[in-house]
C-alpha positions in Angstrom: 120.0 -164.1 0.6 120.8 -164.2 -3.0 117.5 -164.1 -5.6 118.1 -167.6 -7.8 118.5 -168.0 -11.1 115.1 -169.6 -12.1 113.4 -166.5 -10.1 115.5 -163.9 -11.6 114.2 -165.5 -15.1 110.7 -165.6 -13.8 110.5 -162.0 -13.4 112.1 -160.9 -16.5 110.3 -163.0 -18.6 107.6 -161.6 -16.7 108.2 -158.0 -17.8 109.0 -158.8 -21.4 105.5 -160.1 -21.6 103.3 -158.0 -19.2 102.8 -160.0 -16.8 103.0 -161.1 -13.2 105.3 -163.7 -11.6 103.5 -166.2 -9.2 104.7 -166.6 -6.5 105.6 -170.4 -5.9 104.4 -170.9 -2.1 100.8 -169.3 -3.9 100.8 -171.0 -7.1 99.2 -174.6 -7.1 99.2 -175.7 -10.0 99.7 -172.4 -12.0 102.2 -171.5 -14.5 105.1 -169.4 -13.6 104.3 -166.2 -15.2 100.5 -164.7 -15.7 99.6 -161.9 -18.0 96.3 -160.7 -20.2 97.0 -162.7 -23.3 99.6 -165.6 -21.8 100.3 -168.3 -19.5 104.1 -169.0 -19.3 105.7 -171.6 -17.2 109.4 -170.6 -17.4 112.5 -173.0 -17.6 115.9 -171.6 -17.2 118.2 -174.3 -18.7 121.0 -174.8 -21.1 119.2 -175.4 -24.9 120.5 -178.6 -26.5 123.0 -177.5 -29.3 120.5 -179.2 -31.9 117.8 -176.4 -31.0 119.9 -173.5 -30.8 121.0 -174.1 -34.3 117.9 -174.9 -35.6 117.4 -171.0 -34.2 120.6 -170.0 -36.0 119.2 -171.2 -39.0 116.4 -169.3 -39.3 117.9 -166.2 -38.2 120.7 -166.6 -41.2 117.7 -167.2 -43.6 115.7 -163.9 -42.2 118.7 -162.2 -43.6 119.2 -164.0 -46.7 115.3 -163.6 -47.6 114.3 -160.3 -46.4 112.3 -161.7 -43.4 111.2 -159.4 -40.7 111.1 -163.0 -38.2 112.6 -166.1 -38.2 111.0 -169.0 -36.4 112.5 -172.6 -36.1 109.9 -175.5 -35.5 110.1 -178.8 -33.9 107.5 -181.5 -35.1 107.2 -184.7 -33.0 106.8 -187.5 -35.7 103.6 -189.1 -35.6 101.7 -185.9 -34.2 99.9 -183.1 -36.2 101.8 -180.8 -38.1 99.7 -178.0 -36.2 100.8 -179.7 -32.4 104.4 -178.4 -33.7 106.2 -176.3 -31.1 107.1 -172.8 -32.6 110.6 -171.2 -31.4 110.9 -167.6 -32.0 112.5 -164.4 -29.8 109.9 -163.5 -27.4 110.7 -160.1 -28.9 109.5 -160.8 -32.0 106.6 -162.2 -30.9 105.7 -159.6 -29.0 105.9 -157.0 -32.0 104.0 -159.7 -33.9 101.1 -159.1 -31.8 101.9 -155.8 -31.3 100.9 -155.7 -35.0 104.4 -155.4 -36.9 103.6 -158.4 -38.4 
């Protein structure tokens, strides 16, 4: 039987961060993905167009400014700036808190 999608994404993600999968039949109400420092619950889906340039974005102006990361946010109107959701690489991320910040 052929591993699905979502659980092939479960387990990378997984390794990018250091963490374990868990397993669904085990999970409750768990996230996806547990390590040290994150809880993850994983979605493998298409991005809307809208957020994927919103990524592009930022990745043009990391070049054009000299930035070692570029992050896009998405604010929810009528919510606190700080309840923003932050997109960035996971790869930057992790060297952010690997301390190349």
């Amino acid at each position: 039987m052929t591993e699905r999608a979502w659980k092939r994404a479960e387990r990378g993600i997984a390794r990018v961060v250091g963490g374990e999968r868990v397993p669904v039949n085990g999970r409750g109400d768990l996230p996806d993905v547990l390590s040290s420092r994150f809880s993850v619950e994983v979605k493998n889906r298409a991005l809307p167009e809208w957020v994927l340039h919103a990524v592009q974005q930022a990745e043009i102006g990391k070049w054009e400014t000299d930035k070692d990361y570029h992050m896009a946010v998405i604010h929810y109107p009528g919510t606190q700036f700080g309840s923003s959701l932050a997109l960035l690489r996971i790869k930057d991320l992790m060297r952010i808190l690997e301390g190349g910040a």
